[in-house]
N, C-alpha and C positions, 0 to 999 in steps of 0.2 A: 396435557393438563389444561385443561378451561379455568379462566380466571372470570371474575364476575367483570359482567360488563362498565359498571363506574369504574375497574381498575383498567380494563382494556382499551376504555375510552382516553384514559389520562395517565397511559404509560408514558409518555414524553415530559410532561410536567410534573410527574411523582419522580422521575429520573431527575431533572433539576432539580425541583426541592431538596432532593437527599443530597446530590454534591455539593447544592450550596449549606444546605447545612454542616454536611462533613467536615468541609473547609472551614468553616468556623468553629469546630471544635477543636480541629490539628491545630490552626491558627493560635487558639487557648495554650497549647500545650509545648507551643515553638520558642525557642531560646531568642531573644531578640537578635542578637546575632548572624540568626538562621537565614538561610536564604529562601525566599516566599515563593522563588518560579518553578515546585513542583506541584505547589498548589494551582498555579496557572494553571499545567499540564494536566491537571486533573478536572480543574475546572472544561476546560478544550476538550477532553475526555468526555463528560457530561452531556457537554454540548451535539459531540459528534453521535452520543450516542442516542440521543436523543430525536435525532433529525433520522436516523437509519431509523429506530422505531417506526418513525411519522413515514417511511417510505410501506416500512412493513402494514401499517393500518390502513396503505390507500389498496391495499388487496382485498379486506377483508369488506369494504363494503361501507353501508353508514352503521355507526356507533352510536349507540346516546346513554347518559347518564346522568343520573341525579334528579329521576321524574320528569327524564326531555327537557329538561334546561339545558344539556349541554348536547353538543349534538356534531358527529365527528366524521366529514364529507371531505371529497377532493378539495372542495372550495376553501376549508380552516388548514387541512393539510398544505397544501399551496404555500399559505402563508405562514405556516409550522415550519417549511423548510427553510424559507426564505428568512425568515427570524433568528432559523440555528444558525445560519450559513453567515448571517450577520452577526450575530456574538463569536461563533468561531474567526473569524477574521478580525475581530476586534481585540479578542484576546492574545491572538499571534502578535498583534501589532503593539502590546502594551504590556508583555511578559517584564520586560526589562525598562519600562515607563516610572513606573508605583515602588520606590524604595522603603516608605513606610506605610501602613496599614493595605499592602499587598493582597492580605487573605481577605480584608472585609470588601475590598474592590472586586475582586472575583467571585463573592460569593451573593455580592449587589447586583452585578453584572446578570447573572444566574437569576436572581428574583426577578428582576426585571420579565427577565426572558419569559417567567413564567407565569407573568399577567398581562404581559401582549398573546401570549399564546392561547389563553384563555377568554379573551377580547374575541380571539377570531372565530373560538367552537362553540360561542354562546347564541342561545337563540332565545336569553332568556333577559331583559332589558336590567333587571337586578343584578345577575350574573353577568352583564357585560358590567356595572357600574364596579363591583366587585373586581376583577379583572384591573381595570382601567386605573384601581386604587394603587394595586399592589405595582402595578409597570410606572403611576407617576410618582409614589413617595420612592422607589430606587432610583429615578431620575432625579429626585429633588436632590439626594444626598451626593449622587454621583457628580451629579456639576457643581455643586462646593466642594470637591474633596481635595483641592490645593487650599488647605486650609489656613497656609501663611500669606496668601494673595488676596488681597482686599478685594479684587475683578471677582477671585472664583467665588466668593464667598456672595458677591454683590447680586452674582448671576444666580446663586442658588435659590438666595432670601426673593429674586425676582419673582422667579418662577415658580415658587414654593405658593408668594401670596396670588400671581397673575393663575394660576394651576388651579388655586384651590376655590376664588372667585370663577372659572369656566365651569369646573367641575359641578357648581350648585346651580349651574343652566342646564348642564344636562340630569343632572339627581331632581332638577323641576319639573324638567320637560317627562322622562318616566313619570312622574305623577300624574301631570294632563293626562299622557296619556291610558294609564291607569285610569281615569275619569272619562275620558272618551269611549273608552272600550271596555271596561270591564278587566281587564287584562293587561299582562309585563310582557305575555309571552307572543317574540313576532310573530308567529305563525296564526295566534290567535289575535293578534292584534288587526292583519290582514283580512280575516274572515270578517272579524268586527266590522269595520270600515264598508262593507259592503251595505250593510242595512242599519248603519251609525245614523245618528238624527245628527250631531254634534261635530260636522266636520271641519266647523270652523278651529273647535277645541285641539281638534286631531293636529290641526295644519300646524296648529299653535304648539304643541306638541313637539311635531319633528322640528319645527323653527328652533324652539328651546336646545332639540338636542343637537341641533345642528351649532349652534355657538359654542357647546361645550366640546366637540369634537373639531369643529373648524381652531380651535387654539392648538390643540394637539399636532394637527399637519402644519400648522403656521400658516393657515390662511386669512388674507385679508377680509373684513380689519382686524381680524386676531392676531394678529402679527407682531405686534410693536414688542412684545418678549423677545423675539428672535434672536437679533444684531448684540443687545448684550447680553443674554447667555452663552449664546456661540462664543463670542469673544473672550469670556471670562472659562469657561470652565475647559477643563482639561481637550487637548485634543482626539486624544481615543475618545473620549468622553460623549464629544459634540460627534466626532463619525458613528457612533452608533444611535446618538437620541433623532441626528436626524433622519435615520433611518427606519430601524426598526419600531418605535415606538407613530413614528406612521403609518407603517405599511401595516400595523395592528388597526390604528384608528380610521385608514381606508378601508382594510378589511371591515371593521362593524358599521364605515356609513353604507357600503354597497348591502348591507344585508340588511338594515334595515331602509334605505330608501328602496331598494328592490324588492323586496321579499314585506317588511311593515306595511310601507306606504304605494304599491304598485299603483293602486286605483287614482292616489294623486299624482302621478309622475307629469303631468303636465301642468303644475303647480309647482313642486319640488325641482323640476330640469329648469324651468325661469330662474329659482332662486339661485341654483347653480350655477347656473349661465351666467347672471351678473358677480357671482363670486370667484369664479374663475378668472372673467375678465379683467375684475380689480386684482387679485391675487397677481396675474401673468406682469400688469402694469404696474403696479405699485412697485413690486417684486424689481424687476429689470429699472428701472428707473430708481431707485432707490441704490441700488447697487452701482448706478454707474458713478457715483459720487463717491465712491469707498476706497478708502487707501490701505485699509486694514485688511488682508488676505482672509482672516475668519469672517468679520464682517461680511466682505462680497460674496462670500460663500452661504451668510446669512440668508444675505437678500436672493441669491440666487434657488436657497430652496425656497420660500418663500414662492418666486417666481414657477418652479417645476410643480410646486403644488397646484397653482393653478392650472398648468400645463392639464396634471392629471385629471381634477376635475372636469376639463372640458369632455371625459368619458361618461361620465354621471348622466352628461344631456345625450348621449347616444342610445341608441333604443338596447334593451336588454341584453341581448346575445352578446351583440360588437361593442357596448360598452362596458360591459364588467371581465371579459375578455384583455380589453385594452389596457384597461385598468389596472389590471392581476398582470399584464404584461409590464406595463411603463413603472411599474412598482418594482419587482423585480433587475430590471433593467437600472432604474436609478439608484438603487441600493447598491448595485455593484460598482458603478463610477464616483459617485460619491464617498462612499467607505473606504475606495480605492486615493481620492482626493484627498482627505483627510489624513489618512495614511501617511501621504506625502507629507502633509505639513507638518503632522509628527514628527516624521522623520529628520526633516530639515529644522526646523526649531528647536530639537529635543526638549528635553524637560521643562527647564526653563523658560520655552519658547521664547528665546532673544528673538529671533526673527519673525517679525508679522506685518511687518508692512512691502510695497509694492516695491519699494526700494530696496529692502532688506534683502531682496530675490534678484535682486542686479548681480548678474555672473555666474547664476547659482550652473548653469548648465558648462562652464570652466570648472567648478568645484567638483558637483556632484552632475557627472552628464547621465548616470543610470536614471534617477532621481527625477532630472530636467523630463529626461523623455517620456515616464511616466507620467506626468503632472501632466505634460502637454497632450499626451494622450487622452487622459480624464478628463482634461475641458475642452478638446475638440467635442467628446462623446455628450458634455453637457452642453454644447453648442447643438450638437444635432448633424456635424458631418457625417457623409456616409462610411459605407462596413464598422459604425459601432454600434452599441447597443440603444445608446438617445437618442441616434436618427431611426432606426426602425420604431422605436418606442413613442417619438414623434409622428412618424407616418402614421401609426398604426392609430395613434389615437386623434390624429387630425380627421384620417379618414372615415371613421365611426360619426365623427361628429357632421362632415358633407352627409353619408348616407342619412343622417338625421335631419338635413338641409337646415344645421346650424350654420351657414358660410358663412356670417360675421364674425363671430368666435372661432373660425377658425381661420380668418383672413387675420382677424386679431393678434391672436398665438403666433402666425407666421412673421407676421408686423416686431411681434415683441422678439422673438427668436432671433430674425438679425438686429436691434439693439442688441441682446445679449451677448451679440459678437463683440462688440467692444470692449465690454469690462475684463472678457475673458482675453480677449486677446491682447489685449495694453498688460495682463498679468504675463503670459505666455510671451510677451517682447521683452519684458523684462528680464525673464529668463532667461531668452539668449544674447542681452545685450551686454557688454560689459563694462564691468565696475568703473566707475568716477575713480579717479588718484588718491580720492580719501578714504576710497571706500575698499582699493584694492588688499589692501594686505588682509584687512578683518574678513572681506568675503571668499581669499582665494586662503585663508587659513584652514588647513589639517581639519578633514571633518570624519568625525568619528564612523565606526563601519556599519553598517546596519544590518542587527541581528540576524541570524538563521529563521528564527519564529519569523520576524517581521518583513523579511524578504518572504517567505512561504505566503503570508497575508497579500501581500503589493502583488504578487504571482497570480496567488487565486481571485483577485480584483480584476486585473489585469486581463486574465485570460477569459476570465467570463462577460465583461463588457466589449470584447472581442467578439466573444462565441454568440450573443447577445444579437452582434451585427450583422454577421458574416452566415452565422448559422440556427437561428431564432427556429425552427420549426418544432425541436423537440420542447420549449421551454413555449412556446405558443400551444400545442400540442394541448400540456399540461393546464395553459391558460384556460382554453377553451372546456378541456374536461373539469375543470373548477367554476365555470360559469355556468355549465349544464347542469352541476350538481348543485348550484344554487338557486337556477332556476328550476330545477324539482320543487321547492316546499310548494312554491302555487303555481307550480307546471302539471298536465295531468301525466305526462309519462315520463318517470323520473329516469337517468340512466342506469343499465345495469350493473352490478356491482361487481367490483374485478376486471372491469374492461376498459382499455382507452381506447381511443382513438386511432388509424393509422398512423404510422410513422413519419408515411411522409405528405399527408395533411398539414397542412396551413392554415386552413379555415374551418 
């Protein structure tokens, strides 16, 4: 059976929309009493299925729908996986989190999913705005949804007015550039630029959109949302916005500074390059003042956003590569992080500060070692996934004979040792006499779902380090396939790479 190509393009996100929607009609029809985590399971359902989809479309080649505004390559798939693979690990982690409005959490979760996913198969500057809508109003609500906590509530009204002020720099910047070129559409936007009189407009253009996307990753000086939304909104909550709805808004800067703007890239990689750097320093330095575990976690992506960025100023191939790599890669330790604090905090998150974590490895030593795991990996020691994800993207940056930027990044990397490791001493140090009885208290077990989550964090920040070639592999055939729209020889459809290729 041949289904028409608009549906074949956006079987992954027709699949969400319908679970999320389902859930919220079971949700209608459930006894208060009910218990709400088979709608999780359904939701995790949606998710998984959704992402098999997205493996099943990287056979079939490019997709496009809706009059080639959408447009369905290894490169959106990439980050189609990497999106489900982020909500299914967030939902295992917060089956048993959410005791009331359980089904509108999961089925929030789920919208989300399906306007970063749309973010990433757009080639169409409308339809990325579109997209980018529907991923940040489930964000806004998701981080207020402890709706008796003045923090979560503070954190949502933050981000709702800071969000929706970015948003009208890049709903600008589409309009230059609509006035520069003729056109929303990047591929046509690219052509334009070539024999454009107005490229001061153009620059002015991706400037614009570049502020309304730099809030999204938390890049400096977008950043000042960061520290208290994190803080305030739910733990699942912040492991997944700082993930996924990044690795969306990475995915549409690398296609439109690659694919829009190629002919300015040595315009666009300066601006970069200084936003990176501020990003790495603000980021680390701001962090090392923190006593609040979500906080430094703040500042700390904050800081990896920069990290990534220093891919942006690497030439085509080895940067979007890197990028699609160190994305990947952060999402796993980080979600994996977050995890923990969940887990350790629980609901209420009593515990968030550096103190509160005195003994925690006498309590809970599963726990401990996970955590410690996670922040070596965001430190950058080796066999994990942030020291190759490091390498990988320091080195892109040499071959581009950025060496200040990335003597920078290295600079900042060991600061970053500190804050992580004054948290990680914590851990194993043990409790003060006031502190012992409340820290070495009975702590409750953690779920089935939520150990399956901490497992698959776990083992892929691992796999990440140790054994990077199949998930680089993928990297590189998603930077091929995006440098097809103004490559002349796109790659063939249904094929990857060897196996055991590297580069």
């Amino acid at each position: 059976m041949n289904l028409p190509s608009s549906v074949t393009a956006l079987l992954p996100e027709y699949v969400l929309t319908l679970t999320g929607v389902l859930i919220m009609l079971i949700e209608a029809v459930l006894k208060p009493a009910t218990s709400r985590k088979p709608l999780g399971w359904l939701a995790i359902a949606g998710a998984t299925a959704s992402g098999l989809l997205g493996v099943y479309q990287l056979r079939l080649g490019v997709l496009t729908a809706f009059s080639g505004s959408i447009q369905v390559d290894a490169f959106s798939i990439f980050f189609h996986l990497l999106i489900c693979s982020v909500v299914v690990a967030t939902l295992l982690g917060s089956l048993d989190y959410f005791q009331v409005h359980a089904g509108e959490y999961f089925a929030l979760v789920l919208f989300g999913a399906v306007g970063m996913m749309l973010m990433t198969c757009s080639v169409e500057l409308l339809m990325i705005f579109i997209g980018l809508e529907i991923s940040s109003i489930s964000t806004y609500i998701l981080a207020g949804f402890h709706k008796g906590q003045g923090t979560s509530v503070e954190s949502s009204i933050k981000y709702f007015l800071l969000g929706s002020f970015a948003t009208s720099f890049f709903l600008y910047g589409i309009a230059l550039a609509y006035g520069a070129t003729g056109s929303t559409g990047i591929e046509a936007i690219a052509a334009a630029l070539g024999t454009s009189a107005t490229p001061r407009m153009a620059f002015l253009a991706l400037a614009m959109m570049l502020v309304g996307l730099g809030f999204k990753v938390s890049a400096a000086p977008f950043h000042l949302w960061t520290p208290d939304v994190y803080q305030g909104a739910p733990a699942p909550v912040v492991g997944l916005m700082s993930t996924a709805p990044k690795a969306a808004a990475f995915a549409v800067l690398l296609r439109i500074t690659f694919c829009g703007f190629p002919t300015m890239q040595h315009r666009w990689s300066l601006l970069l390059w200084g936003l990176a750097a501020l990003s790495m320093t603000i980021g680390n330095l701001g962090a090392l003042k923190q006593t609040d575990v979500k906080r430094m976690l703040a500042y700390s992506s904050i800081a990896h956003a920069g990290y990534l960025l220093v891919a942006f100023t690497a030439f085509a191939p080895d940067g979007i590569s890197a990028a699609c790599f160190y994305t990947a890669s952060y999402a796993a330790m980080n979600v994996g992080a977050f995890a923990v604090v969940n887990q350790v905090g629980g609901r209420k998150e009593t515990l968030r500060s550096f103190e509160d974590y005195r003994g925690l490895a006498m309590r809970r030593p599963v726990l401990a070692a996970l955590l410690a795991f996670f922040l070596l990996s965001l430190i950058g020691i080796p066999f994990t996934g942030g020291f190759f994800g490091k390498f990988y993207v320091f080195s892109a940056a040499l071959q581009a004979d950025h060496v200040w930027l990335a003597v920078i990044g290295l600079i900042n990397s060991g600061v970053a040792c500190y804050y992580y490791l004054r948290l990680l001493s914590s851990v194993y140090t043990r409790p003060t006499e006031s502190k012992s009885n409340e820290t070495l208290a009975p702590a409750s077990v953690v779920s089935l779902p939520a150990g399956i989550g901490l497992t698959l964090a776990a083992a892929a920040t691992l796999l990440l380090g140790i054994l990077p070639g199949h998930i680089l592999n993928l990297a590189n055939y998603a930077s091929a396939s995006l440098r097809a729209i103004y490559a002349p020889a796109p790659p063939t459809a249904g094929t990857l790479p060897p196996s055991g290729a590297t580069q």
